[in-house]
C-alpha positions in Angstrom: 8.0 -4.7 6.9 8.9 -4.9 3.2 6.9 -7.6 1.1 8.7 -8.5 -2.1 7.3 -9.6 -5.4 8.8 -12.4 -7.7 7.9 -11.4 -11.9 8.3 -15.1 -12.7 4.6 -15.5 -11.0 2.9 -13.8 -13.5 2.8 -10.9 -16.1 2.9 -7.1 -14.9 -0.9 -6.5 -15.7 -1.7 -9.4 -13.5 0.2 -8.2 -10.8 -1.1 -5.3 -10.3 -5.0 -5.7 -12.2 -5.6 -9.4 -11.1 -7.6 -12.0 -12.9 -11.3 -10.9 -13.2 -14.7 -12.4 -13.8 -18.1 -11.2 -15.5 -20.7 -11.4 -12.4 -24.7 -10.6 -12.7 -26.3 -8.8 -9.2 -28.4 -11.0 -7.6 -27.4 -14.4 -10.2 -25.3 -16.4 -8.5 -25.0 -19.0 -11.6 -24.7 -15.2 -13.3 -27.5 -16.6 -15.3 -29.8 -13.4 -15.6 -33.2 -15.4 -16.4 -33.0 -17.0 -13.2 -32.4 -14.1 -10.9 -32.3 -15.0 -6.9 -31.1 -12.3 -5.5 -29.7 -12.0 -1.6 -31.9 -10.2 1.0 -30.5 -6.0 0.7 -29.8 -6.2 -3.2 -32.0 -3.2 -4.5 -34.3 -4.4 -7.1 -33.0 -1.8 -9.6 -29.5 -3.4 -9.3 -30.7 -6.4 -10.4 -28.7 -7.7 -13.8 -26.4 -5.3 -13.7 -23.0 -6.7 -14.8 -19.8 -6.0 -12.6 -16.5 -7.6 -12.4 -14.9 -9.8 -10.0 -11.4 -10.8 -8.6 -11.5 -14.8 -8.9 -10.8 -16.8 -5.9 -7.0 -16.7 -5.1 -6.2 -13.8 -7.4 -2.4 -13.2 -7.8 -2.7 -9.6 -8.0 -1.1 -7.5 -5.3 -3.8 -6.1 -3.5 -5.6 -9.6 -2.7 -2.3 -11.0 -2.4 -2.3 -8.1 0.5 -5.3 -9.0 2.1 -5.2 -12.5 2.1 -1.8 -11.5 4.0 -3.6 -9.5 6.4 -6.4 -11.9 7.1 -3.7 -14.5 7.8 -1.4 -12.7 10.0 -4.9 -11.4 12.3 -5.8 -15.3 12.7 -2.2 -16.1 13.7 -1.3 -13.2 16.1 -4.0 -11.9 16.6 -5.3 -7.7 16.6 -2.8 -5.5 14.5 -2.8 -2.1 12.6 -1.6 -1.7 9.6 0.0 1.2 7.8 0.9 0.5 4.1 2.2 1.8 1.1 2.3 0.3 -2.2 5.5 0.6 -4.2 6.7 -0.2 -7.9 10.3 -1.9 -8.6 12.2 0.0 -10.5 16.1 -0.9 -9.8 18.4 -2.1 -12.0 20.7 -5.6 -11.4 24.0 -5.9 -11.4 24.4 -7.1 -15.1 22.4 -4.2 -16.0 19.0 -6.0 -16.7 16.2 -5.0 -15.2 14.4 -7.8 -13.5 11.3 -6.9 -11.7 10.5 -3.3 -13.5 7.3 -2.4 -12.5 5.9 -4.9 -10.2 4.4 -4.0 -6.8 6.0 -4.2 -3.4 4.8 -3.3 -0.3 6.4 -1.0 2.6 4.2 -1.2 5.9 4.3 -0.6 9.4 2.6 -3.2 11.7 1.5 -2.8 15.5 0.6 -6.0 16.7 -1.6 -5.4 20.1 -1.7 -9.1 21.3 1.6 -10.4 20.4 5.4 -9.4 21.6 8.1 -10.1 19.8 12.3 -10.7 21.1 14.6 -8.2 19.4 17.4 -10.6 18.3 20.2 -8.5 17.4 21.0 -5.2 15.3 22.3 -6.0 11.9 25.6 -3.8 10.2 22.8 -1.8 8.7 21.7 -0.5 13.0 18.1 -2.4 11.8 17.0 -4.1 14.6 15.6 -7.8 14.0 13.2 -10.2 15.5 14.0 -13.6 15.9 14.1 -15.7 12.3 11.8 -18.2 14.0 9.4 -15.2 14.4 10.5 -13.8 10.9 9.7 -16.9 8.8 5.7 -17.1 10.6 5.1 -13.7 8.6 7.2 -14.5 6.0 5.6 -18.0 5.4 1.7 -15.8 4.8 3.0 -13.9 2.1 5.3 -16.3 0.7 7.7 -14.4 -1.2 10.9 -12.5 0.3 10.0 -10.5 3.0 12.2 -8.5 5.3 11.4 -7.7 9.0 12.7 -4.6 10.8 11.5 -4.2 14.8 10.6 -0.2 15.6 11.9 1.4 18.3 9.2 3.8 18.6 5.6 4.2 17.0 6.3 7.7 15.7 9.8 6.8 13.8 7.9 3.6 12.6 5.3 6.1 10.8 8.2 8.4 9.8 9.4 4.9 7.8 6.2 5.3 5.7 6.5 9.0 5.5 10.1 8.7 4.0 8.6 6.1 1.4 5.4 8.2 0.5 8.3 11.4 -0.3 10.5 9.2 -1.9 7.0 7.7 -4.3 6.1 11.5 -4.9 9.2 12.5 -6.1 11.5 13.9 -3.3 15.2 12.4 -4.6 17.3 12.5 -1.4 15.2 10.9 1.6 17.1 9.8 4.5 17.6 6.3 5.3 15.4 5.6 2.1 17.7 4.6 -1.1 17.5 6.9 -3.8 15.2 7.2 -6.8 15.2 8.7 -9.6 12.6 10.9 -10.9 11.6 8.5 -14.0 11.0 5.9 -11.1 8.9 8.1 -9.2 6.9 8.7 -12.1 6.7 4.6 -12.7 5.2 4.2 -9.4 2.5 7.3 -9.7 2.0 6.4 -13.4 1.3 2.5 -11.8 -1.0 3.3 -9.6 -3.0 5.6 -11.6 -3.0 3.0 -14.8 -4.6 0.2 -12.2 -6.6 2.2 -9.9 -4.5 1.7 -6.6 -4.2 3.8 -3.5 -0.8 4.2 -2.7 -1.4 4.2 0.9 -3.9 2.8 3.0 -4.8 3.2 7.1 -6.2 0.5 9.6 -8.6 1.3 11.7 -7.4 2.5 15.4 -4.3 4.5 14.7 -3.5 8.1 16.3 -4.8 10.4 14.7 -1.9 12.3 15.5 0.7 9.4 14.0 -1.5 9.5 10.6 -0.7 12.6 10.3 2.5 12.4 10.8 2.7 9.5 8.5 1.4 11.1 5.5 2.4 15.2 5.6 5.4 15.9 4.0 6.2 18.5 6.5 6.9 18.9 10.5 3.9 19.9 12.7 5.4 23.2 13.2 4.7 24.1 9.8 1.3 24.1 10.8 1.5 25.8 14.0 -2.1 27.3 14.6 -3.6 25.9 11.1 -6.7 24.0 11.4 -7.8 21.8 8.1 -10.9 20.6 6.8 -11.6 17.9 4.6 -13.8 18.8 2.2 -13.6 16.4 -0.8 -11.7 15.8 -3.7 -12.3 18.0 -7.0 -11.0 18.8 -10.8 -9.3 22.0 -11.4 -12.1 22.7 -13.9 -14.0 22.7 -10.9 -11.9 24.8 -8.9 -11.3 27.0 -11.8 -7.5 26.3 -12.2 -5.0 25.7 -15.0 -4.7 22.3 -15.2 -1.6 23.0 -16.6 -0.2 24.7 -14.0 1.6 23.4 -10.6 3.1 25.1 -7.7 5.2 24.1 -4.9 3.2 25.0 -1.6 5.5 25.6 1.7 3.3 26.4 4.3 6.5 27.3 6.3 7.4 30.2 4.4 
């Protein structure tokens, strides 16, 4: 599933960042005289000042989960797969019209609902019925477009092919091709507004995440075993930071 974004909703920042409030811990009135704070808050905590999405936020990630939320209560268990993604092409008259704002590529595996394969469009994208189509489409209520998967695997290869295509990798197949200043949109995006650019549901393979987010085959790693052991700074690691290499654990 793509979900689409229309710029005439609100500004860039918003779209991404949200709208925020100034809350207190333990002040629900965020009045921090009259402290009353809920059974678990640690008394240290206690004041503290933090912010907030308000209620009905625009920005893509609330957006996402109220989406979510939605389409559990209406069909019922599903895993999710997604990856965020920033517009970047250019129209037809040469303006650019949504530069910069979020879409969405996922990959849903609904356990407790089926859905009838319609047809296969000119594209060979198989589609569900538009009946079915406009129930999702109605929870996120901008354009959304619908493809049924044929297979679990290829349907995590589809969010493979989108995480290469975010990270640089020009010539993906059966992705459209991007150019390196749009790779570099997305990353810089993400970075700017403190988004993952891919996130896992609980349930899934182990095997099929994997697959999902390596950038090479599982033969490249025939007889490798990898641990994860955290996330660190090359200062840490005692690297250049100012040096990169190409890994190909293939040879």
């Amino acid at each position: 599933i793509t979900l689409t974004w229309d710029p005439k909703t609100c500004d860039l920042e918003t779209a991404w960042s949200g709208r925020k409030l100034e809350k207190v811990v333990g002040c629900p009135d965020n009045d921090p005289y009259n402290p009353s704070p809920r059974k678990g808050t640690k008394p240290e905590n206690v004041g503290d000042h933090y912010q907030s999405h308000v209620k009905g936020c625009p920005c893509v990630s609330c957006r996402y989960n109220r989406f979510t939320t939605a389409l559990r209560m209406k069909f019922g268990r599903v895993k999710i797969f997604r990856n965020f993604e920033a517009f970047g092409e250019s129209t037809a008259d040469g303006e650019v019209h949504a530069d910069g704002y979020p879409h969405v590529h996922a990959v849903l595996l609904f356990e407790d609902h089926a859905f009838t394969v319609s047809h296969r469009d000119r594209h060979n994208h198989f589609r569900i019925l538009r009946a079915d189509k406009d129930k999702i489409a109605d929870l996120w209520q901008f354009h959304v477009d619908v493809e049924a998967c044929y297979s679990v695997q290829g349907a995590m290869g589809y969010i493979k092919k989108y995480l290469q295509k975010t990270y640089g990798k020009p010539n993906v197949e059966n992705v459209p091709r991007i150019t390196s200043d749009k790779a570099e949109l997305t990353i810089s995006l993400l970075w700017l507004f403190r988004k993952q650019s891919f996130a896992v549901s609980g349930g899934w393979s182990s095997d099929l995440i994997t697959y999902g987010v390596t950038q090479t085959d599982f033969s490249d790693f025939d007889g490798l075993e990898f641990e994860w052991v955290g996330v660190f700074t090359a200062k840490e690691l005692n690297i250049d930071p100012n040096t990169w290499s190409l890994v190909n654990p293939g040879g």
